[in-house]
N, C-alpha and C positions, 0 to 999 in steps of 0.2 A: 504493500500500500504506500510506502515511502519511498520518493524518487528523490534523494538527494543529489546537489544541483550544484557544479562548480562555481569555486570561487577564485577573482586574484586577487586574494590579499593577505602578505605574510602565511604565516603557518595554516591558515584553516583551507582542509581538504575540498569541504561542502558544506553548502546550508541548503536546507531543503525545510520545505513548506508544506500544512494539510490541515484541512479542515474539519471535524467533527461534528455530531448534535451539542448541544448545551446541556450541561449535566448542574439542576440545582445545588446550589453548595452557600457555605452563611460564611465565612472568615479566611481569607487568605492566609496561608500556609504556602513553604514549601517542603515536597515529599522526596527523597532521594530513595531511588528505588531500582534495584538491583549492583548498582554501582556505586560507592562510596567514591566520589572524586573529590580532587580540591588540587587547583595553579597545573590541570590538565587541561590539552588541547584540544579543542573542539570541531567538530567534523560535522556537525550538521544543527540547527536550530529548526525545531518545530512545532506547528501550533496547532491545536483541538477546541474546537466549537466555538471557535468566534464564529458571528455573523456581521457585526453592525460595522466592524473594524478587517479591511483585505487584510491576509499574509504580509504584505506588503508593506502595509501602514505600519502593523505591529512592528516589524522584524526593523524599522525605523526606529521602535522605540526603545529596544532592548541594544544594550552598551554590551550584551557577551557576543553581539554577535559579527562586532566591528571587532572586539578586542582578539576574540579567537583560543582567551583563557579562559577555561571555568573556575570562579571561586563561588563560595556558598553568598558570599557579601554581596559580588557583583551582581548574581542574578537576586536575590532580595531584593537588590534595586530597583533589578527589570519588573520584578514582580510587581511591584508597587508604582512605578513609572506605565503600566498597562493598566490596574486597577485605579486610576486617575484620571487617567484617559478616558477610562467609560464609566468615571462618576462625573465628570464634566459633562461627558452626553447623559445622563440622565439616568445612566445604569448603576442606582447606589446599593444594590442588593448584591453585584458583581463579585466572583470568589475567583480569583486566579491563582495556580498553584505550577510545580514547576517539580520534574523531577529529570534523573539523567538516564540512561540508557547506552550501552557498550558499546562500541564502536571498531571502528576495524584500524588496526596499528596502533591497537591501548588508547583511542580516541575516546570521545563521549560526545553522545545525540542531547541537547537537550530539546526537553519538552513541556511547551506552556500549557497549560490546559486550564479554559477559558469557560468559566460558569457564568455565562449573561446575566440571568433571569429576565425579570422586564423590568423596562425602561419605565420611570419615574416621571408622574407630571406634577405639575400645577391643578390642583382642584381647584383652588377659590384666588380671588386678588380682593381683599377686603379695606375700607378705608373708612374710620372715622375721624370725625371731625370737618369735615367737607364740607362744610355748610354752605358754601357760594358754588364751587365748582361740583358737577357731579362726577358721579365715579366711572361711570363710560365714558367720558373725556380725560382723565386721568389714567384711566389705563390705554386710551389711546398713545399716550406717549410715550409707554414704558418700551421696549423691548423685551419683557418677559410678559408671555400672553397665558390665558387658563389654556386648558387644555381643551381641544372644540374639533370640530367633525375635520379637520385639514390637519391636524397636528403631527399626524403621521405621515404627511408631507413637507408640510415648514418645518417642523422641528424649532417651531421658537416656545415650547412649555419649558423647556429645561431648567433646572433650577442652579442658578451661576451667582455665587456670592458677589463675584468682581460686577457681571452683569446688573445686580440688583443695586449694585453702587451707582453706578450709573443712572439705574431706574430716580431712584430716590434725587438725586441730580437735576435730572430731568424734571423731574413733578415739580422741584422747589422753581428752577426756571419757567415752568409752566403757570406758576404761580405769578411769580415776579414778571411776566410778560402779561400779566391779567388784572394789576392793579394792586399786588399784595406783596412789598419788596421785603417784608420782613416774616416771610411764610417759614415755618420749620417742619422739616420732613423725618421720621421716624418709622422705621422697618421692625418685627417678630416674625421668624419665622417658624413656623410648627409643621413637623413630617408628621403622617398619619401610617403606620405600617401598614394598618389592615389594608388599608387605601392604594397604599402604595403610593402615594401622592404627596403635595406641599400642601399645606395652609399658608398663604404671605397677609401679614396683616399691619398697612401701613397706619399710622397716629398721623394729622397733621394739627397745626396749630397755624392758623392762617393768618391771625395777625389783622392790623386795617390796613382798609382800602382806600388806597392813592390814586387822584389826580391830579394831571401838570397845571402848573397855574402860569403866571407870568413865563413867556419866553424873552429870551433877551441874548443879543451878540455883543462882543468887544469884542475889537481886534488892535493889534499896535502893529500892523503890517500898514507902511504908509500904502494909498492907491487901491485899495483892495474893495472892490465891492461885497458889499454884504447886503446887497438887496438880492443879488443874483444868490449869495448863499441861505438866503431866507428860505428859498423854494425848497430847498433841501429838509428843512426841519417835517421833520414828524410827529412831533410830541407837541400839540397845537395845545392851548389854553382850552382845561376842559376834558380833553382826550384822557382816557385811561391810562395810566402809570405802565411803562413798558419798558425792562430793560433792552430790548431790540430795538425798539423804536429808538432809542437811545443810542444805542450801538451803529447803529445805520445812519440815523442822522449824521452822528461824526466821522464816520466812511465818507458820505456822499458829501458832508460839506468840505472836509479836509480835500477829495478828487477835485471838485469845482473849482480851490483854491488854485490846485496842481494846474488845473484849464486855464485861469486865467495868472497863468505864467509865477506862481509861489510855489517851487515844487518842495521846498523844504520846511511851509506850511506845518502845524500841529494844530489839533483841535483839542481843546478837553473840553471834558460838561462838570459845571459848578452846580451843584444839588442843594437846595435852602428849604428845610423840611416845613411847614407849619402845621402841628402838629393840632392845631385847633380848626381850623380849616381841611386837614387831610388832605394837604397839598405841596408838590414839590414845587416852589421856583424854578426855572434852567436857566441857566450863564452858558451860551458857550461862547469858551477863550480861543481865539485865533489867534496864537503868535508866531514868530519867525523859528524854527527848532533851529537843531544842530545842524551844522553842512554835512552833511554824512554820504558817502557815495559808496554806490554796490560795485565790489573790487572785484568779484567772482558769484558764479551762478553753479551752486555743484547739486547736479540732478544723480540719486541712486536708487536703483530698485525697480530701474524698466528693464526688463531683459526684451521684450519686445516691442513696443512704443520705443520709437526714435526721440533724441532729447529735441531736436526743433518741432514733435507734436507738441509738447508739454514747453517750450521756451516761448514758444509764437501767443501762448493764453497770456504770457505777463506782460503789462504794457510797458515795460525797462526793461533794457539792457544790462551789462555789462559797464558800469563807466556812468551812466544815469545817476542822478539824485535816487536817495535812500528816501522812501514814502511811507508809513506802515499800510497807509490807505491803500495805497498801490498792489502794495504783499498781498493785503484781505481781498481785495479784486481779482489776483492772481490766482490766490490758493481756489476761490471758487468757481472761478473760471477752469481749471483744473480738475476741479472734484466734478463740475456740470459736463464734461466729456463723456463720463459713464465706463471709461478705463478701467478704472482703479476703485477698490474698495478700500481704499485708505490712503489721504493725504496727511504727511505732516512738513511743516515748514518751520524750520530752524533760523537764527542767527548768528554769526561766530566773528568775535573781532579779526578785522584786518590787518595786512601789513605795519600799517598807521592807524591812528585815532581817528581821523576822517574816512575809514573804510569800512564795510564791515560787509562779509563774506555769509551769502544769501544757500542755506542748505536745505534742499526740494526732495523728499525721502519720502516714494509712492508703491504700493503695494496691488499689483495690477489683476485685474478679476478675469474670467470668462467674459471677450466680447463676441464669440462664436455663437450659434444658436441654428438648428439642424432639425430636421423631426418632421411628423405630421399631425395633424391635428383634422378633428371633425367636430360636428354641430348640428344645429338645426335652428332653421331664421323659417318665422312665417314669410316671409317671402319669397325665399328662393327654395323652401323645404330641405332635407339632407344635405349638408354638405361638407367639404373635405380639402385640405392643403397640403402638398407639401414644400417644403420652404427652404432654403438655405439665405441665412442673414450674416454678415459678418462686418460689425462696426467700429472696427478697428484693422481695417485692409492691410495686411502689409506692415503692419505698426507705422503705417503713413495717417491713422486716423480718416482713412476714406471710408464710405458706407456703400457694402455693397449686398443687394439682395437681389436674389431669382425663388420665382416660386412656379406652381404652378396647381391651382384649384379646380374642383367640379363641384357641380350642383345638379340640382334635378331640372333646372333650367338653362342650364350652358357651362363650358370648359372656360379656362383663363390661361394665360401665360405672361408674367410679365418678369419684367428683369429695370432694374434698377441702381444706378450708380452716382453717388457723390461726391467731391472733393472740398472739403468744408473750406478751403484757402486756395483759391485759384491763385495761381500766380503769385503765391505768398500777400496776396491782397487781403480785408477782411471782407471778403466774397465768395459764397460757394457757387457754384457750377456743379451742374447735372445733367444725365441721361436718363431718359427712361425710355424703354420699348413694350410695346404690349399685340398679344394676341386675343380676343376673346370671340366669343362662340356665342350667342344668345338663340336657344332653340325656340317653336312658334307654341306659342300658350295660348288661352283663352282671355286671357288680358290683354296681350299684346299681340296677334291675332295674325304676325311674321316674327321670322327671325332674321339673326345676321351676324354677316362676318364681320368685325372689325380689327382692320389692322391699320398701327401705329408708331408715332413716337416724338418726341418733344427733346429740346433743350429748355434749360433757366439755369438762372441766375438770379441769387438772393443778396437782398443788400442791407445792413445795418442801415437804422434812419434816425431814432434814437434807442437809448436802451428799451423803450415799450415798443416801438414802431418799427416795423421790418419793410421792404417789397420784396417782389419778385416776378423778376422779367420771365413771358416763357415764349416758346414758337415751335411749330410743329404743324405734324402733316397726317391725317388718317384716310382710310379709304375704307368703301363698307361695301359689304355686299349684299343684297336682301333673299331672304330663302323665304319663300310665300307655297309650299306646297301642299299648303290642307285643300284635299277635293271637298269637303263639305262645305259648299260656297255662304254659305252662314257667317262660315271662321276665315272667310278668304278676304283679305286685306284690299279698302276702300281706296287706299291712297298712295301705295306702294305694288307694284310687281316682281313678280318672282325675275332674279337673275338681275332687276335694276342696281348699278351701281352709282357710288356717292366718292368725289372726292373735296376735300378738304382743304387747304392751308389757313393754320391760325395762328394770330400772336396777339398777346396780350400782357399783363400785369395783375398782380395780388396784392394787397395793403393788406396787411395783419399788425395790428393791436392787439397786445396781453401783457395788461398789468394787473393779472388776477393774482391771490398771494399765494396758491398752489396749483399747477396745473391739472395735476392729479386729483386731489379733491377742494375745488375752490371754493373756499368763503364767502371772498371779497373780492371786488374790483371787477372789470370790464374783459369782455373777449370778443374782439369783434374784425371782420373781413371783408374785403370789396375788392369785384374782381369784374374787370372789363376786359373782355376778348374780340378782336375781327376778326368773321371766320370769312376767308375767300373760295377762291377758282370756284365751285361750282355753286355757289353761294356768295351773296353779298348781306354778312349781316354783323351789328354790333350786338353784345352779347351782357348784357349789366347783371349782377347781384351784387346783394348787400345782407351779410348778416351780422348778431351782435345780441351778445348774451351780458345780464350784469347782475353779480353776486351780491346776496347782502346778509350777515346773521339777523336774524332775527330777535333772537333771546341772548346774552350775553350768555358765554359755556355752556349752553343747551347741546349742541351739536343742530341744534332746526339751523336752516338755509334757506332762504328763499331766493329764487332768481326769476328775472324776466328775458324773453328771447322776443327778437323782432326778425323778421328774411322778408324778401321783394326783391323783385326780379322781373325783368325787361330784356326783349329783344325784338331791336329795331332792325327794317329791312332797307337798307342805302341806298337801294334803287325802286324803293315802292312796288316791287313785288312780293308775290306771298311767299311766308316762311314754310317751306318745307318739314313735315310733320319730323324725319327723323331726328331732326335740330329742335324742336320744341321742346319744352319745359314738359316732364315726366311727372305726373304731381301722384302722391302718395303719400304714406306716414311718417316721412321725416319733414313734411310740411305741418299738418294736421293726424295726431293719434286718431285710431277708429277704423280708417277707412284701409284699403288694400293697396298696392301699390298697382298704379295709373283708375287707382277706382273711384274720382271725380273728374269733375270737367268735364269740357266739349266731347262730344262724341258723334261718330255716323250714326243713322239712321240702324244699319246692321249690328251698333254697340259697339265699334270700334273703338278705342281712347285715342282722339284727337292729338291730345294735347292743348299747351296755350302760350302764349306770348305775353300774359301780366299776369302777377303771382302777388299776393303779398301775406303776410300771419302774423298772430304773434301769440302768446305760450306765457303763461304764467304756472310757476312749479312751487311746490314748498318740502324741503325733502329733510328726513327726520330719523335717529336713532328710532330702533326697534324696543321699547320697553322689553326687559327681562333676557333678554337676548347678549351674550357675552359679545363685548367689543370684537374680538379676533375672528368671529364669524365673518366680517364683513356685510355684512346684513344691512339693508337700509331700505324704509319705506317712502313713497312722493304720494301726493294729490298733485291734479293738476288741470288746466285752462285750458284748452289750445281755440283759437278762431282763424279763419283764412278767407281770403276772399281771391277768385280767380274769374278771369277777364274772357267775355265772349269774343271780346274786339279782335279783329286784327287776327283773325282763324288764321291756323294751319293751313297750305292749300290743300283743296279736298277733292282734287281733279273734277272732276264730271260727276261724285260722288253727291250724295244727298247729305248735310248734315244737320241733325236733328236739335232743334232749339229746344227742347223741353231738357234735354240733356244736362244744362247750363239753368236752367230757368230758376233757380235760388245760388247765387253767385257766393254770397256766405254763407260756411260750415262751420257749426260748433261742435262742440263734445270734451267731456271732463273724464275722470279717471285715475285710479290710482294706481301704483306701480312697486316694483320689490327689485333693486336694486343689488347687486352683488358685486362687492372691489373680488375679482378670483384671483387665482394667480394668473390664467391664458387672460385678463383684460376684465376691465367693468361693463359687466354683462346687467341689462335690465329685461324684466317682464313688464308688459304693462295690458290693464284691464280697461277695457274703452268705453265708453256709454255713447254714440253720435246723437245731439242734442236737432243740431237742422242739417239737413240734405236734398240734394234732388233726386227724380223720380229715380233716374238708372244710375246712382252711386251704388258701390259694391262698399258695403263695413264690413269689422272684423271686429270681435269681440275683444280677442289676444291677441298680443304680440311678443315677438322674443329678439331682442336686437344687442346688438353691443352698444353701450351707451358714448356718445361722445359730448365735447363742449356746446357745437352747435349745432 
């Protein structure tokens, strides 16, 4: 059963590896058994019933089996260096034991033998004293989660002393970013054997609650505007007590400084409590700092990122003024890559007193990503991908992905490529190519080929405001072969082809405070396209979504969305249906996809050329439901109104006015929302409130949720 397995190094003949069942056991011991050895050679390392931990991993952790000597001491070590190992993962019931076995040239085998049992969670995360914040928001911030229907995928129940330090860290900063700077965080924790589980039962003592009062600048920098560094402040008169808002402010007015030509600039903030009022004053002092310049940039810990991905994120050089604002710009610009699961940024004095030597030490993650995946969308029914993504091309930081999906309604193919710095510019540049298939359904009554592809170009406008130029060229084929001439298409023919040339531009705004799960703030986009050669038309939307809490630490959200959309024809002819506006559930919930609007006489979906809606949401923790489920419930609005005007052309075709004849749709609904790991996936339950005669509704839906 044991294949021992050469090795080159010094004396040891072999180490060989093997895996066993798990044999319950309560206390580490080691057994020596048939061999009495001690300062003999060793000829093979092996290991019995691990599961959670490869051969591999182990045999990393064991020092006998680099040294190549057995002593009873050494391996003790090992012993206890593997039962640590799998008390950190969550295995604190774990028995490891170690014996030797005879070997060939007076050698000796040893042998770890690995008693699991089961892996340890988190039962409960408990908090008193919370009186303002509640306890689903608090444990949103922790990194130690209960234990919930995913835990034996995430792996984040484990119970981690160093981690819970952290936690606790965390909560108090939670606090202090909420109004409460003098909050105190206190941790017990209690194992349950029978349970096999933790109890964690955090005390807090929260202390009162602060708001900013007077703001106020000095500076002794002659010429220095401080009107322009006004905009910067975020801690307004009134606003809630925020060490972040704090922290930012002095970033962003300190860079401003940097802008307008004080790169040695320092900001502090001057704190004036009044204690009767529950209010902080703010000072911040703009003065001239030290001349301090960065002598050297020492980047370690990329073995595959090039150091100009990670140098090109800092706005200095080498020889540049020393900024700390500058650093804190850097280090996150760095960590916002998605490289790396761990930035740290050092300082070391220089040569001289005016130097100081800038130390970049980053710990780089999986940006590879492979696999397939399946689903189901009321829309398209079954469907399936397979993907190759890799966001970190090359360690040049390019993004490159190829997929290719089916559905019960058509194939895909597309392929896509990035360069986040063209030209060493801050501009990215792209490709994209795409193949896709759309086969003939009952909704859309043909199908078609379309093939493609685009360039763009993205351009910083300010830190909220982005564009993006793009141009490109598609061609489409139409496939119309249902004999049931019921389903045979009004306004297209079988074998008709489309071609294309378009260029246009993107405006994106997002000053939302999380992209992933937004608060606060605005997200919104505008996009004009000309499409030519066999079409002359301009092509407008507009949408724009904007967050707001509702309840202070509730976790409730509410947001409002607004979309409209236009498409003009240059030369006063009609818009050709395959170019029209597709209207369905990501306009207005309820309805099916192309299941309002103009239509033929036969029940074709037309299409339209004026769109407009808008969507009122309020979306809200799940009472009684643990944080780490991801779980979340919305109500919500939606109205749209779409335009008879300006039809589709409908060739010789008849098109049916009653089709159109209530131009606004309502309909309300609530929905259940899930952050997964594959993406934030929502259900939602429709009610349509007004519609016309031939709209198609849907009760349900099942979509991946996005911003707009």
């Amino acid at each position: 059963m044991i294949q021992p397995t050469k090795l080159m190094r010094g004396a040891v003949s072999a180490i060989a590896i093997m895996g066993a069942a798990p044999v319950v056991a309560a206390l580490p011991v080691i057994g020596v058994a048939s061999v009495q050895a001690q300062d003999q050679l060793v000829s093979a390392v092996l290991f019995e019933g691990n599961k959670r931990f490869s051969d591999s991993q182990l045999l990393a952790m064991v020092d006998v089996s680099s040294s190549g000597v057995y002593t009873q001491q050494r391996v003790a070590a090992d012993v206890e260096s593997i039962r640590q190992a799998y008390a950190r993962d969550g295995f604190r019931s774990v028995d490891v034991t170690a014996r030797t076995e005879a070997g060939p040239d007076g050698r000796v085998r040893v042998v770890f033998q690995v008693n699991e049992g089961d892996r340890s969670g988190i039962a409960a995360i408990n908090f008193t004293g919370n009186n303002s914040i509640s306890a689903g928001n608090l444990k949103g911030t922790m990194l130690t989660k209960e234990t919930g229907i995913l835990s034996w995928l995430l792996r984040d129940d484990t119970y981690d002393e160093q981690k819970l330090a952290v936690d606790r860290e965390r909560i108090r900063l939670y606090y202090a970013n909420h109004g409460y700077p003098d909050a105190q965080v206190n941790s017990v924790t209690e194992f349950d054997a029978a349970r096999n589980a933790y109890f964690i039962n955090f005390t807090v003592n929260e202390g009162q609650r602060y708001d900013f009062g007077n703001v106020g600048i000095e500076t002794s920098i002659d010429g220095l505007n401080t009107d322009v560094l006004r905009s910067s402040v975020r801690t307004g008169e009134g606003s809630t007590y925020s060490v972040s808002d704090l922290q930012r402010t002095i970033e962003d007015m300190s860079y401003e400084a940097t802008s307008q030509g004080y790169s040695f600039a320092d900001v502090r903030a001057r704190l004036d409590r009044d204690v009767a009022t529950n209010t902080f004053k703010v000072t911040y002092l703009v003065d001239e700092g030290p001349r301090v310049y960065v002598e050297r940039v020492n980047i370690t810990g990329n073995t595959k990122t090039r150091d100009f991905v990670i140098r090109r994120e800092l706005q200095f050089a080498e020889g540049d003024p020393f900024n700390r604002s500058m650093v804190v710009r850097g280090r996150k610009a760095i960590e916002d890559l998605g490289y790396f699961s761990k930035v740290e940024v050092s300082t070391a004095p220089g040569s001289s007193a005016d130097k100081v030597v800038l130390n970049i030490n980053v710990t780089e993650t999986s940006t590879g990503e492979y696999g397939a995946s399946a689903g189901y969308s009321t829309t398209d029914g079954i469907l399936g991908e397979i993907s190759l993504t890799e966001r970190n091309f090359l360690g040049r930081g390019q993004y490159l992905r190829a997929s290719i999906g089916a559905s019960q309604s058509g194939r895909t193919f597309d392929f896509s490529f990035t360069e986040p710095r063209f030209m060493g510019l801050k501009v990215s540049a792209g490709v994209d190519a795409y193949h896709r298939i759309y086969d003939e359904t009952t909704s859309s009554f043909y199908g078609m080929q379309t093939t493609g592809g685009q360039l763009r170009f993205g351009v910083p406008v300010t830190s909220v405001l982005s564009a993006t130029l793009f141009g490109g060229y598609e061609h489409k084929v139409i496939s119309d072969t249902e004999d049931n001439p019921t389903y045979k298409s009004a306004v297209v023919s079988d074998g008709q082809e489309f071609n294309k040339a378009f260029v246009g531009y993107t405006l994106t705004l997002n000053n939302v405070d999380d992209v992933k799960n937004p608060t606060e703030g605005l997200y919104a986009t505008f996009t004009q396209q000309y499409i030519g050669w066999d079409f002359n038309l301009l092509r407008t939307e507009g949408r724009a979504r904007y967050f707001m809490p509702l309840l202070d630490d509730s976790g409730i959200v509410a947001s409002v969305k607004g979309q409209a959309g236009v498409i003009n024809s240059m030369d006063g002819s009609d818009v050709q249906a395959v170019e029209a506006f597709n209207l369905g559930s990501s306009l207005i919930r309820g309805f099916q996809s192309r299941g309002f609007g103009p239509r033929m006489a036969n029940g074709e979906a037309l299409g339209a050329t004026m769109y407009a809606g808008i969507s009122g949401e309020i979306e809200f923790p799940i009472p009684g439901l643990p944080e780490s489920y991801g779980l979340s419930g919305a109500v919500w609005a939606d109205a749209a109104w779409v335009s008879d005007m300006n039809l589709p052309n409908t060739g010789s075709s008849t098109y049916d006015p009653s089709s159109n004849d209530q131009p606004w749709r309502t309909s309300v609904g609530a929905s259940l929302i899930w952050d997964s790991p594959f993406g934030p996936l929502r259900g939602d339950v429709s009610q349509v409130l007004n519609k016309s005669t031939d709209d198609r509704t849907q009760v349900f839906q099942f979509t991946i949720s996005t911003l707009l």
